[in-house]
C-alpha positions in Angstrom: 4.5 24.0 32.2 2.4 21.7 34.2 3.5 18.0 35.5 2.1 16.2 32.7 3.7 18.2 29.7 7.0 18.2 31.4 6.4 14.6 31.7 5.7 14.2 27.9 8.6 16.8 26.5 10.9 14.8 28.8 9.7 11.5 27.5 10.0 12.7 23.7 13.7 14.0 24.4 14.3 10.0 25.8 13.0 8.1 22.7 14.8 10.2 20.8 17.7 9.7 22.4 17.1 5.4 22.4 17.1 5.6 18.5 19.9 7.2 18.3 21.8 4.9 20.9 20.6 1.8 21.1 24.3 0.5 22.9 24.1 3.0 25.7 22.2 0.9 28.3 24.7 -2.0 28.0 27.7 0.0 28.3 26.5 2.5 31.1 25.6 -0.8 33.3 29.3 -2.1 33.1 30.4 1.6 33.8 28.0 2.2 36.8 29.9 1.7 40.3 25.7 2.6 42.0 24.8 -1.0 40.5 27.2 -2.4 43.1 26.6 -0.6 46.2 23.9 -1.9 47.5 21.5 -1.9 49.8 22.4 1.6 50.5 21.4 2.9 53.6 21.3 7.0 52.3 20.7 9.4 55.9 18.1 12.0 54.4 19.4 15.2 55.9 21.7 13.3 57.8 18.7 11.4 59.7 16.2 14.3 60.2 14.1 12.8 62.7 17.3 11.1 64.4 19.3 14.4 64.4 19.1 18.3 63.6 18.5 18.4 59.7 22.0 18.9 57.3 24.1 19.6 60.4 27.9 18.5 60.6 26.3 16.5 64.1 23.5 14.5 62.4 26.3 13.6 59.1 28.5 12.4 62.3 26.4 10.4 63.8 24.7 9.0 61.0 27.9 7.7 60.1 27.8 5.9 63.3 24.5 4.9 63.2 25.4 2.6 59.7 24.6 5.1 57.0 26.4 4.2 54.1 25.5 7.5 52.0 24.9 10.9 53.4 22.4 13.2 51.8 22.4 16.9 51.8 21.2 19.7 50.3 22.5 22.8 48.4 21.8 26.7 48.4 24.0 29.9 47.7 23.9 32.4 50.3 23.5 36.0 49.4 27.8 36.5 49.3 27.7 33.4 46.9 28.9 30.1 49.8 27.2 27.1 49.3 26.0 26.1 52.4 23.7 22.7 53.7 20.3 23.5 54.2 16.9 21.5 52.8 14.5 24.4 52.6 14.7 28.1 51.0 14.7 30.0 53.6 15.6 29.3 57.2 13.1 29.7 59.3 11.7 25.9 59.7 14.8 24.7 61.5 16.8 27.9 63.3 15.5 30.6 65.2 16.3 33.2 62.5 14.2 34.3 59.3 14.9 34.9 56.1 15.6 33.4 52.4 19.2 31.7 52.1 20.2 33.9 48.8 19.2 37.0 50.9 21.5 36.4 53.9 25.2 36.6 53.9 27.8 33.5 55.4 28.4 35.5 58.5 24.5 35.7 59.2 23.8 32.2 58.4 26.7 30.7 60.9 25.4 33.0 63.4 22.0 30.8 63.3 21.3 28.0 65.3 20.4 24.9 63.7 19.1 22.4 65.9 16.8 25.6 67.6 13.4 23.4 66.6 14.7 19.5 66.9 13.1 17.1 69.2 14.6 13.9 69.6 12.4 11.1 67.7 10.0 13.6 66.2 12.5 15.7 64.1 11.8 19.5 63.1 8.7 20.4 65.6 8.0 24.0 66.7 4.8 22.8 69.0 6.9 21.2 72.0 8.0 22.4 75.7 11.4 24.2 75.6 12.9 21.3 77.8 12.1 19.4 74.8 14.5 20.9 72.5 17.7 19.0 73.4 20.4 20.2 71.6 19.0 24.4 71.6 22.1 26.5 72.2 24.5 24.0 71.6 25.8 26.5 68.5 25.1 29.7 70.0 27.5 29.0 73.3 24.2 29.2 75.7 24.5 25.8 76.5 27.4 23.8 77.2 27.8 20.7 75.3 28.2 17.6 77.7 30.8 15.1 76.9 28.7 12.1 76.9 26.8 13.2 73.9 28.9 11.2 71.3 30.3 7.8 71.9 33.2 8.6 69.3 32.9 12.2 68.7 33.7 15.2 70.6 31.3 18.2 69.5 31.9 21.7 68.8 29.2 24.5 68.5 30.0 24.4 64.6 28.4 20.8 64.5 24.9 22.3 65.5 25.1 25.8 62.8 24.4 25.5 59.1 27.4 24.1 57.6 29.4 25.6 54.4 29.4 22.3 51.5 33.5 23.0 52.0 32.9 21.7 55.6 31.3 19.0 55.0 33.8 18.1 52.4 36.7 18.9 54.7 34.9 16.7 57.4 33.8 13.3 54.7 36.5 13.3 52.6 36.0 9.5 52.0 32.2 9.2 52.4 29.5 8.5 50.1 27.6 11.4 49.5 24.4 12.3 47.7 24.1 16.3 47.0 20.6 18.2 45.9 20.6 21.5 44.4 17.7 23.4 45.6 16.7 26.9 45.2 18.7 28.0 42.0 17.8 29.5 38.8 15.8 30.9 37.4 14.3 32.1 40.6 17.7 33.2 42.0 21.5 32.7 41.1 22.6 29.3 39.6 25.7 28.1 41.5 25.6 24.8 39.5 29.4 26.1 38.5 30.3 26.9 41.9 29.5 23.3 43.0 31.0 21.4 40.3 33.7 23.5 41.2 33.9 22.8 44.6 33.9 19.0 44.0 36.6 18.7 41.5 39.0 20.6 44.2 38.0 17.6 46.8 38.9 15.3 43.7 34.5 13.9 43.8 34.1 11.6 41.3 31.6 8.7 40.7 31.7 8.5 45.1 29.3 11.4 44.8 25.9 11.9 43.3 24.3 15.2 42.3 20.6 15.4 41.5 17.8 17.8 42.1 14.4 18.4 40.6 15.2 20.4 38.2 16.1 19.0 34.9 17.8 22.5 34.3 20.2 22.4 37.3 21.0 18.7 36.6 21.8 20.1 33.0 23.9 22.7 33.7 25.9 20.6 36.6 26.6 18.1 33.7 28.0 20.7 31.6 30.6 21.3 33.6 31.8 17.9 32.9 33.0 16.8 36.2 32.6 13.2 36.3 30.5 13.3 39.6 27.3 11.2 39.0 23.7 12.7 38.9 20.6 11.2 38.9 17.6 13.0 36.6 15.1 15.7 37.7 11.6 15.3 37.9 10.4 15.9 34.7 12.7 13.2 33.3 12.3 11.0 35.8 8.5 10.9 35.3 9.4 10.2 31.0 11.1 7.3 32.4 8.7 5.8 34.4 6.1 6.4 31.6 8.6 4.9 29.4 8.8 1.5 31.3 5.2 1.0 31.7 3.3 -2.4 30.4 5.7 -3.8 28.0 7.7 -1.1 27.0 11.5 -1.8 28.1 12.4 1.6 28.9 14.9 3.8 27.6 18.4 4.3 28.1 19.4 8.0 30.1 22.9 8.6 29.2 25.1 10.0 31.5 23.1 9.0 34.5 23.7 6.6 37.3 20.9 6.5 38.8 17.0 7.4 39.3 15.6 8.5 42.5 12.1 8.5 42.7 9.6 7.9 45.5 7.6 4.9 46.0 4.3 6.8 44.7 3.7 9.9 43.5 0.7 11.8 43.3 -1.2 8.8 43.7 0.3 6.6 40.8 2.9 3.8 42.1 6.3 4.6 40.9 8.3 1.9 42.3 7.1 -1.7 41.7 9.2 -4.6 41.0 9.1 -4.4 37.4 10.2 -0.8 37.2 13.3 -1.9 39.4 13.9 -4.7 37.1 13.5 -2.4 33.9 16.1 0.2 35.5 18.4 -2.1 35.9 18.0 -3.4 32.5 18.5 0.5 31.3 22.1 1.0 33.4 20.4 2.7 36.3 20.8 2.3 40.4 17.2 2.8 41.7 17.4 4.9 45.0 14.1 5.6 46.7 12.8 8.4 48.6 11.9 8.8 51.6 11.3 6.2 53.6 10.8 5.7 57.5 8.6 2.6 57.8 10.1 -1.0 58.5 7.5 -2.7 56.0 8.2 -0.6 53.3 12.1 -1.1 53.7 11.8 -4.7 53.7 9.5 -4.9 50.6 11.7 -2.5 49.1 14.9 -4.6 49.8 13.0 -7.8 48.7 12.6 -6.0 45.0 15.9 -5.0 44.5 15.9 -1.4 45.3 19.6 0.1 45.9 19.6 2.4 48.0 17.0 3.5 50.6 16.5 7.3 51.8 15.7 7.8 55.3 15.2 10.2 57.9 15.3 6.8 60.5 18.9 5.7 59.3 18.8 3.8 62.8 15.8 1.6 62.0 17.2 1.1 58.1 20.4 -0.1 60.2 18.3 -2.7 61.8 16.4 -3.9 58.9 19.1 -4.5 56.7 20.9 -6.3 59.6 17.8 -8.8 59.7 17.9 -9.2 56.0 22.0 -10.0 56.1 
């Protein structure tokens, strides 16, 4: 199904839905704790450019930096762990190869995860090896100096792939936002396993699952967890549609939130009407992912949420400006 039809069957499922609950929007604003918290400063893959993508180092110092929301994302390794990595396999950020769901625990915590990260340009295989700072950090080749963190003292663990559990273990109090990736139907769902996982660390309405799948959102929700979730793609794009011109929008039960980027495609997503109509529907608006100081300030000015960055530094700063 291509962009536009999951667009439209999404957007026929919502007006459906607004008929038949006309008091939902109302009710899920006085309900929503995300319509609070904001401006969120959410660290996309703990900071990617700052720090090695999804590693326990870049969710420490993130936290340091004045993130108030780390993000991660999901996969289920071969032996069924969920484990924090953004892509499907591993070979953009360690020195191994392979898909996630085709490599046990044991082989994925023998990787190293900050193999390919350059300070300030992020996940870059075209640099000088002195360029790689933190290479060998995880694997015990190189010795991890003391002056690294101001109010941290690292282990090799911070620099592998981390199990979810960890990170759990590590954040118990944090603000976390959690994507499932890879899942089914092109491998295993774990969508149990993770609602699963959160309920025994007692996550509730302090966490946010989403993903772009509509499916994995769906089948998360079944597990009725009380954990929020934000749509997938296809119903994020029926919303937009739905708040276009003057249509109001429609209501999306059960949701907390909608995370969309500033544009898609080349069509503008976020405008200051579409945060207003959000808002008006019950919904935090939580943008992706954004690294420039303009477009945090304009975002800010409109009444975005919560801002997703790979510079949670430099959202720091701008949000210190603005008070």
């Amino acid at each position: 199904m291509n962009l536009r039809a999951r667009f439209a069957a999404a957007l026929t499922v919502l007006l459906v839905a607004s008929l038949a609950t006309p008091a939902v929007a109302s009710a899920q604003t006085a309900d929503n704790p995300w319509l609070d918290r904001r401006v969120l400063n959410i660290a996309h893959q703990g900071g990617e450019i700052e720090a090695p993508s999804n590693t326990l180092f870049a969710f420490k110092t993130a936290k340091d930096k004045g993130a108030d929301v780390l993000e991660l994302d999901v996969h289920a390794t071969a032996d069924g762990e969920l484990v924090v990595l953004h892509d499907d396999t591993v070979d953009r950020t360690t020195g191994g190869t392979g898909r996630v769901d085709e490599l046990t625990l044991e082989e994925i915590k023998a990787l190293d995860a900050a193999y390919w990260f350059v300070p300030d340009c992020g996940t870059c295989h075209d640099r000088a090896d002195a360029d790689y700072a933190y290479r060998g950090f995880a694997t015990g080749d190189r010795r991890i100096p003391r002056k690294l963190g101001k109010s941290h003292r690292f282990e090799p663990n911070d620099f592998r792939i981390p199990t979810l559990r960890e990170v759990l273990e590590t954040f118990p109090d944090e603000f976390l936002n959690i994507e499932i990736k890879r899942t089914a139907p092109d491998t295993t769902p774990y969508e149990e396993a993770l609602a699963a996982l959160l309920v025994e660390f007692d996550r509730g309405t302090d966490t946010i699952v989403v993903s772009f799948s509509d499916l994995a959102v769906g089948l998360f929700t079944a597990q009725g967890t009380g954990v929020s979730t934000a749509p997938g793609l296809g119903t994020m794009g029926a919303f937009w549609a739905s708040v276009q011109g003057p249509l109001p929008g429609v209501p999306l039960p059960g949701h907390h939130a909608i995370q969309v980027p500033i544009e898609y495609e080349g069509l503008p997503v976020v405008t200051p009407e579409f945060v207003t109509k959000a808002h008006a529907n019950g919904l935090a608006v939580h943008v992706w992912t954004v690294n420039d100081r303009a477009e945090m300030a304009w975002l800010i000015d409109i009444g975005a949420d919560g801002i997703m960055t790979d510079r949670p530094t430099l959202l720091a700063e701008v949000l210190a400006e603005r008070g």
